[in-house]
C-alpha positions in Angstrom: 118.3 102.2 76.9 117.5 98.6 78.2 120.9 96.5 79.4 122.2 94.1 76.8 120.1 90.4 77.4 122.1 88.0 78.9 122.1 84.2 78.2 121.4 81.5 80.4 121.1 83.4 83.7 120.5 81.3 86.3 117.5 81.9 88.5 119.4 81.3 91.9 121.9 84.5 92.8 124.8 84.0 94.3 125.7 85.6 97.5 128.1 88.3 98.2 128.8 91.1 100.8 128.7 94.7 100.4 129.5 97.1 103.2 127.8 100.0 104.5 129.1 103.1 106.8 131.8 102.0 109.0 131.9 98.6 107.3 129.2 97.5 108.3 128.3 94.0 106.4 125.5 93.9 104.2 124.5 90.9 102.4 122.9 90.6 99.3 121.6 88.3 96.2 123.4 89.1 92.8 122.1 88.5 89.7 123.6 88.8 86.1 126.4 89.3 84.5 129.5 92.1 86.1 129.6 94.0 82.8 125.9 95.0 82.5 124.3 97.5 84.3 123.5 97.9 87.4 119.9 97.9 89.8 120.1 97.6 93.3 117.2 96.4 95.3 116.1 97.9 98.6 113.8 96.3 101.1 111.4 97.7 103.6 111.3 97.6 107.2 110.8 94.5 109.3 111.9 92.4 105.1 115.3 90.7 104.2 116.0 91.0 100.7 114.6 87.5 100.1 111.1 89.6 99.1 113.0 90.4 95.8 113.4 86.4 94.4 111.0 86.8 92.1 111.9 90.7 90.5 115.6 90.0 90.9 115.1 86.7 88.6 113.5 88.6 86.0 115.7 91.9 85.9 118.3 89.6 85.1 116.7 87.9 82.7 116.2 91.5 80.8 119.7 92.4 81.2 120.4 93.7 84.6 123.2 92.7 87.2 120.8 93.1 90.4 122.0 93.7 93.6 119.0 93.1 96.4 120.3 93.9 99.7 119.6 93.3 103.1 119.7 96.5 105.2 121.3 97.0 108.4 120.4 95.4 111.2 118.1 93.0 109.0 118.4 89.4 107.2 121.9 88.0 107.3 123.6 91.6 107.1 125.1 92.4 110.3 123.5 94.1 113.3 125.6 97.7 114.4 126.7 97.7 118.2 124.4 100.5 118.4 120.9 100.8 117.8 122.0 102.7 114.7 118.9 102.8 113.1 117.9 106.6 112.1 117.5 107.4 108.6 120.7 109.2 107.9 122.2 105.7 108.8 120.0 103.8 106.2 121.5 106.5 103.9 125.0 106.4 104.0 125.1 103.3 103.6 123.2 103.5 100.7 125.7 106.0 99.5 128.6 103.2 100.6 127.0 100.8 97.7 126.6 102.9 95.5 130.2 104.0 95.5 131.4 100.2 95.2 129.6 99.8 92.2 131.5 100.6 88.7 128.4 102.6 87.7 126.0 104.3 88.8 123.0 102.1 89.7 118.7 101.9 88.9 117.5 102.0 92.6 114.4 100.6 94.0 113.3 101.3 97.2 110.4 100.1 99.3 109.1 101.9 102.1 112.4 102.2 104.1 114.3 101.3 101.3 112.6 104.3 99.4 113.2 106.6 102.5 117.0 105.3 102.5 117.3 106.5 98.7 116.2 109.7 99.4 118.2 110.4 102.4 121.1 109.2 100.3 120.9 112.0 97.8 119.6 113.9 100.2 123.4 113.6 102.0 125.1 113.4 98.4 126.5 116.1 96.0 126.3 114.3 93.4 123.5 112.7 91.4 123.8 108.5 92.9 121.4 107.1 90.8 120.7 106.4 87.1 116.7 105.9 88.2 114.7 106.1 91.0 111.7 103.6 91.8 110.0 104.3 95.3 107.6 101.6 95.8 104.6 103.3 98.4 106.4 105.6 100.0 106.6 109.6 100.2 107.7 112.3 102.7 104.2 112.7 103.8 103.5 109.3 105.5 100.1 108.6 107.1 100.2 108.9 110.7 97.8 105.8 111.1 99.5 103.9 108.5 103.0 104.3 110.3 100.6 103.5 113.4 99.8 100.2 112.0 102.8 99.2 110.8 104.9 99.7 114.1 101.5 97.7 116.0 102.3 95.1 113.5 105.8 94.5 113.7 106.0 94.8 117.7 102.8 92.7 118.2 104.8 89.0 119.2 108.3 90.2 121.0 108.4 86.6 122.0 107.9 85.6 118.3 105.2 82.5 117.0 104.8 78.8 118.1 104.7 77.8 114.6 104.4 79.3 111.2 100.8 78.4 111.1 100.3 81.3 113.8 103.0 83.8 112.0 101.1 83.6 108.8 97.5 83.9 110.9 99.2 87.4 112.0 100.5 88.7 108.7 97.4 87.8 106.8 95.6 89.9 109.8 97.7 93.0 108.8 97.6 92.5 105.2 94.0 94.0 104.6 91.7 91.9 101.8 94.9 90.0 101.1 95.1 85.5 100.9 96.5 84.5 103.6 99.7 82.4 102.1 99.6 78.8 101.6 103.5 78.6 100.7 104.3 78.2 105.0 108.0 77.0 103.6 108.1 80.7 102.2 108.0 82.4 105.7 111.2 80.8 106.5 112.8 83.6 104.1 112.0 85.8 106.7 111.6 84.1 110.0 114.1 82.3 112.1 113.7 79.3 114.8 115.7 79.6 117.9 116.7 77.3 120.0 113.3 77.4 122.2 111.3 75.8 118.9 109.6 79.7 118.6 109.8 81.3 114.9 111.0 84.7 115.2 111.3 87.7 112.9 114.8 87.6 110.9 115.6 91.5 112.1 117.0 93.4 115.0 114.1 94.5 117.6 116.0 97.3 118.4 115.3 99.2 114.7 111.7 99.5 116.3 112.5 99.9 120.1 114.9 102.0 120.1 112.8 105.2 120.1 109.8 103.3 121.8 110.0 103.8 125.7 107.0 106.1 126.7 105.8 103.2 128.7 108.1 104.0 131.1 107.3 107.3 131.1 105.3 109.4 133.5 101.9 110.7 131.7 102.6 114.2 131.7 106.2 113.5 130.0 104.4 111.1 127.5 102.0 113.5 126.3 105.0 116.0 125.5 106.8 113.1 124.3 104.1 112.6 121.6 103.7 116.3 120.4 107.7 115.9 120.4 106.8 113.0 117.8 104.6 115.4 115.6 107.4 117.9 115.4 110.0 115.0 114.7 107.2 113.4 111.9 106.6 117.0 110.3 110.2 118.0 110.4 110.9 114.3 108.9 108.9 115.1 106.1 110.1 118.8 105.4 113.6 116.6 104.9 112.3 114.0 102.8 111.1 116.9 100.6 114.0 118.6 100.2 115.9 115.1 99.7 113.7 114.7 97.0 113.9 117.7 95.5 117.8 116.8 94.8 116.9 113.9 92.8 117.2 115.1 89.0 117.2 111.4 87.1 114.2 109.9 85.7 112.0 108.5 88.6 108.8 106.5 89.3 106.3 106.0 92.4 104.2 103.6 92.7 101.4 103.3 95.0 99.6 100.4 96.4 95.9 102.0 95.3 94.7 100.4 98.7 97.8 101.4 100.9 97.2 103.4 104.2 100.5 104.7 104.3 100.5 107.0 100.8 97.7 108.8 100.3 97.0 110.6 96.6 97.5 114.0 98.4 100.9 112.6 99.3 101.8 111.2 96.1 101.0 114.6 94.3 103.5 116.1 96.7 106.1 114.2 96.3 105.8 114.2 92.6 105.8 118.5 93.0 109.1 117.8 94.0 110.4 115.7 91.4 109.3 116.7 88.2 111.0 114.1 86.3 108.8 111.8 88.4 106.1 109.5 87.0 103.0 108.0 89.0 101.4 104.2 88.8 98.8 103.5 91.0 98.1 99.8 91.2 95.2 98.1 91.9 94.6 95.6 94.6 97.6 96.3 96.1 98.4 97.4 99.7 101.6 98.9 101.2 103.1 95.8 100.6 102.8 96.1 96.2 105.4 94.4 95.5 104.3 91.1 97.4 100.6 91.7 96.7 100.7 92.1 92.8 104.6 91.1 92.2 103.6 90.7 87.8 102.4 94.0 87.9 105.4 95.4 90.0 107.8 93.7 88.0 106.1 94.2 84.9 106.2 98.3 85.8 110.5 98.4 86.7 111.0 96.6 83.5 109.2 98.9 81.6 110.8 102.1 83.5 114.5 100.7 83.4 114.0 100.2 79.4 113.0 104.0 79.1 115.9 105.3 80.7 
C-alpha cells in the first residue's frame, strides 16, 4: 500500500549524514516526513545524489520520506583513505543505511547503485528491502557498454575549461540525447578548483584504481585482460546469485536504447528473480532516469503503490 500523503512538503530536502562501513560519512537529501515510509535513492557511478531532485520531490509528495544518497567516495560524502571502491564496499554500506533506518526501505538503484543493492543482499541474511528498483543494470553487463562508460568518465583527468566544454563532452557520450541548455545544472555535479578548471565532483581513484596496464609490459597486459574476463564472468555469476536472494517485489527498467543491458540480460536477471517485473522505456539510454525523468518517476510511483 502507498505511504499516507503528506501536506505541504517542501520541494528543497534538507541535508543530513548517514554513515557507511567503518563510518564512513555519507551525505544525502531527505525528503518527507520521519513517520512515513521509507525509499532510499542510489546513484550511479561517476553521479552525486543531486540526479534524484526531481524523483525525490515527487516521492514525497506521494507519501515517501526519501533518502537519496551520495555513495562513497562521490558528491559531498566522504572519500575512504583507501581506494575502497570494490563492490562488496558499495554494499555494506548499503547494508549500514539500511540498518539506521526504523524500517525497512523501497531501494532504487542505478547502475552502481543497483549493483550495490544486490551485493547488499547478496552479503545479508535477511531480506533489506521492502522493494527493489534497478534502473539499467543486470549481472550480465555489456562488455562495450562498461567500455564506454569507463572511456567516458576518464576522458579529461585534468577536468574542463568551462562548462560549455563539460556539457560538449557529455552530450558526446549521451547517444541521440539534447545536449543540455541548463549549464547552471552541471554545477550539481562538477566542482571549480582553484586553477578556474571544472572538475568531476568524485574521487578518480573509484576508476583508477584497477586501471594500470599502461605501465604494464605487453605480454603481462594481455594476461592482465583475460584476468579481466575471468573477474567480469565471475562478477556476474555473483550478481546472480545476489539476486537470486532477493524475495520482495522488484522492478527493472531498461533504457530501450542503453548499451549496457541488453534484452538477453534483462531476461536473465529476471530468471533469477521471479518476483521481478520488466519496463523497457523508450528513448532512453543508460542514463533513464535523466533521459526520460516523467516516465521514470511516473514508473517508481506506480511500483511503490503496489507493494
Amino acid at each position: 500500500m502507498p505511504a499516507s500523503p503528506v501536506t505541504n512538503t517542501p520541494s528543497e530536502p534538507r541535508t543530513i549524514t548517514l554513515s557507511g562501513q567503518n563510518n564512513l560519512g555519507l551525505a544525502t537529501s531527505l525528503w518527507g516526513e520521519d513517520n512515513v515510509d521509507p525509499v532510499v535513492l542510489l546513484h550511479g557511478g561517476g553521479q552525486t545524489r543531486q540526479a534524484w531532485g526531481g524523483t525525490g520531490t515527487a516521492l514525497a509528495a506521494a507519501g515517501w520520506r526519501v533518502y537519496a544518497v551520495d555513495m562513497r567516495g562521490h558528491g559531498d560524502s566522504e572519500w575512504p583513505v583507501n581506494p575502497d571502491y570494490d563492490f562488496e564496499f558499495f554494499g555494506q554500506d548499503v547494508i549500514e543505511i539500511c540498518e539506521q533506518l526504523d524500517r525497512a526501505p523501497i531501494v532504487v538503484g542505478a547502475s552502481l547503485g543497483g549493483i550495490s543493492a544486490l551485493s547488499a543482499q547478496g552479503m545479508s541474511k535477511k531480506q533489506l528491502y521492502r522493494g527493489l528498483v534497478l534502473v539499467d543494470i543486470t549481472p550480465r553487463m555489456e562488455v562495450e557498454g562498461v567500455q564506454r562508460i569507463v572511456g567516458f568518465m576518464t576522458s579529461s583527468p585534468n577536468g574542463f575549461a568551462s562548462l560549455e566544454e563539460a556539457a560538449e563532452a557529455i552530450a558526446g557520450y549521451r547517444l541521440n540525447q539534447k545536449r543540455t541548455k541548463n549549464l547552471d545544472g552541471l554545477k550539481k555535479v562538477l566542482r571549480q578548483k582553484e586553477d578556474g578548471r571544472w572538475h568531476w565532483h568524485w574521487d578518480i581513484r573509484f576508476i583508477t584504481h584497477r586501471m594500470d596496464e599502461a605501465q604494464r609490459p605487453p605480454a603481462e597486459t594481455i594476461n592482465r585482460m583475460e584476468e579481466g574476463e575471468q573477474h567480469f564472468d565471475g562478477m556476474r555469476e555473483r550478481l546472480l546469485r545476489c539476486a537470486g536472494k532477493v524475495e520482495v517485489p522488484a522492478l527493472l527498467m531498461r533504457g530501450k536504447l542503453t548499451d549496457l543491458v541488453s534484452e538477453e540480460g534483462a531476461q536473465e536477471l529476471l530468471k533469477a528473480m521471479p518476483n521481478a517485473s520488466y519496463v523497457d522505456v523508450h528513448d532512453a539510454t543508460h542514463m533513464l532516469a535523466g533521459d526520460q525523468n516523467d516516465i521514470f518517476t511516473e514508473e517508481v510511483l506506480r511500483f511503490a503503490s503496489q507493494i
